[in-house]
C-alpha positions in Angstrom: -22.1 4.2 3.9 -21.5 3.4 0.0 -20.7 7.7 -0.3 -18.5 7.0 2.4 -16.6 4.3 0.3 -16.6 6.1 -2.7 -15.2 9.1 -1.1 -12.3 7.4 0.7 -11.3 5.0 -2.3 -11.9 7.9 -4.9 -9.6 10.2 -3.1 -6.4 9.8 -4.5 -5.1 10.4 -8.1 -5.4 7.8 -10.7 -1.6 8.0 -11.9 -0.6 7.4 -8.4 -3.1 4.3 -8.1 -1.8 2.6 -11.8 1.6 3.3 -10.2 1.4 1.4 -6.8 -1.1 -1.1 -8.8 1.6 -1.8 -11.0 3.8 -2.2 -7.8 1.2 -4.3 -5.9 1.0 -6.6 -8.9 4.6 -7.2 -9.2 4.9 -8.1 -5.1 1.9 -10.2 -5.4 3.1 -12.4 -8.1 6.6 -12.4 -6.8 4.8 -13.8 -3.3 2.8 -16.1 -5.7 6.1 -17.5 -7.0 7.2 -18.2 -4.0 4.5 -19.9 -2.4 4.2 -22.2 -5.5 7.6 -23.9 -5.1 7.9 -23.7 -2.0 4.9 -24.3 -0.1 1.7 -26.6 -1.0 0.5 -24.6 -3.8 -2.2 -21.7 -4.3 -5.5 -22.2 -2.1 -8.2 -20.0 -2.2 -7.9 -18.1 1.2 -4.0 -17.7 -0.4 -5.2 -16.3 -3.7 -8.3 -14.2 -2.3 -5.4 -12.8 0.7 -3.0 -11.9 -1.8 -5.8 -10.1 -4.6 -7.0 -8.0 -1.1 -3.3 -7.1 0.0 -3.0 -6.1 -3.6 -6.2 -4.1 -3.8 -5.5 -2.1 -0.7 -1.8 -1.8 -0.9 -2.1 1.7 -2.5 -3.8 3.0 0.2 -1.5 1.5 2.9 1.2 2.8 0.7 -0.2 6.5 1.2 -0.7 5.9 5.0 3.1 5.1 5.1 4.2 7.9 3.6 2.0 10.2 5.3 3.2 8.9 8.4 7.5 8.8 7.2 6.7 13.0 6.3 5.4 13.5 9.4 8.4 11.8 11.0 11.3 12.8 8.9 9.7 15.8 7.4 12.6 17.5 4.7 15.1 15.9 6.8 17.9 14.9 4.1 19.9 11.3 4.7 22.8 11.3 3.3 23.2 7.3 2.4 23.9 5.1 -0.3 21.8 4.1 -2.8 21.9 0.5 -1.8 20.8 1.1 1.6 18.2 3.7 0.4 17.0 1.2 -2.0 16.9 -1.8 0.5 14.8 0.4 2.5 12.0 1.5 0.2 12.2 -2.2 -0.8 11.5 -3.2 2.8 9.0 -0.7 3.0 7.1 -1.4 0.5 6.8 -5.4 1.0 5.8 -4.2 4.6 2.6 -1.9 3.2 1.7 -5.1 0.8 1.7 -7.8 3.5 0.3 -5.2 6.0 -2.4 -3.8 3.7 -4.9 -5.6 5.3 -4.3 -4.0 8.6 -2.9 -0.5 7.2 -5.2 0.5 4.6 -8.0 1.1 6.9 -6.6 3.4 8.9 -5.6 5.5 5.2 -8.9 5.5 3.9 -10.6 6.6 7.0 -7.7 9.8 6.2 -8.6 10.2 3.1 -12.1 10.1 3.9 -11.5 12.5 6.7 -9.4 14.9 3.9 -12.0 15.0 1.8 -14.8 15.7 4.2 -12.6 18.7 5.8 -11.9 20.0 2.3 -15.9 20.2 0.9 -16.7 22.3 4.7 
């Protein structure tokens, strides 16, 4: 089980992690923020929620856009940047708040990956 784990969250490249790290940190303090004026404050299930979301967001991340290559392959969209960048922005808070539910499903993949490439 613990080779398992290290296989799956060892299986993608560090400058991709710092990246969507970096990214993760930015949504979660920005959702921080937010709850902090407008709701009743940090608890703990709020502030151990948001440091798992940000943990696993990478990997939720790489399930997303596994899944968009899949769909849209090479296709080419010819659209603004403002609606491109609304989009990716969307996206993106989607894989954060969804990490919980769409990581797993990227590190059984990478896991999977890594298992078909050592055979």
């Amino acid at each position: 089980m613990k080779k398992a784990l290290f296989s799956a969250f060892g299986g993608l490249e560090k400058k991709y992690l710092v990246k969507q790290y970096i990214i993760g940190i930015v949504i979660c303090v920005f959702y921080a923020n937010i709850v902090m004026k407008y709701g009743q404050g940090l608890g703990i299930l709020t502030i151990i929620t948001f440091g798992i979301n940000t943990i696993l967001y990478p990997y939720s991340q790489y399930l997303f856009g596994l899944v968009a290559g899949c769909v849209f392959g090479s296709t080419r969209f010819d659209l603004s940047s403002i609606v491109l960048l609304i989009a990716k922005l969307l996206s993106v808070i989607l894989c954060w708040t969804g990490a919980v539910f769409i990581a797993p499903l990227g590190l059984a993949y990478i896991h999977y990956r890594k298992g078909r490439k050592k055979n």
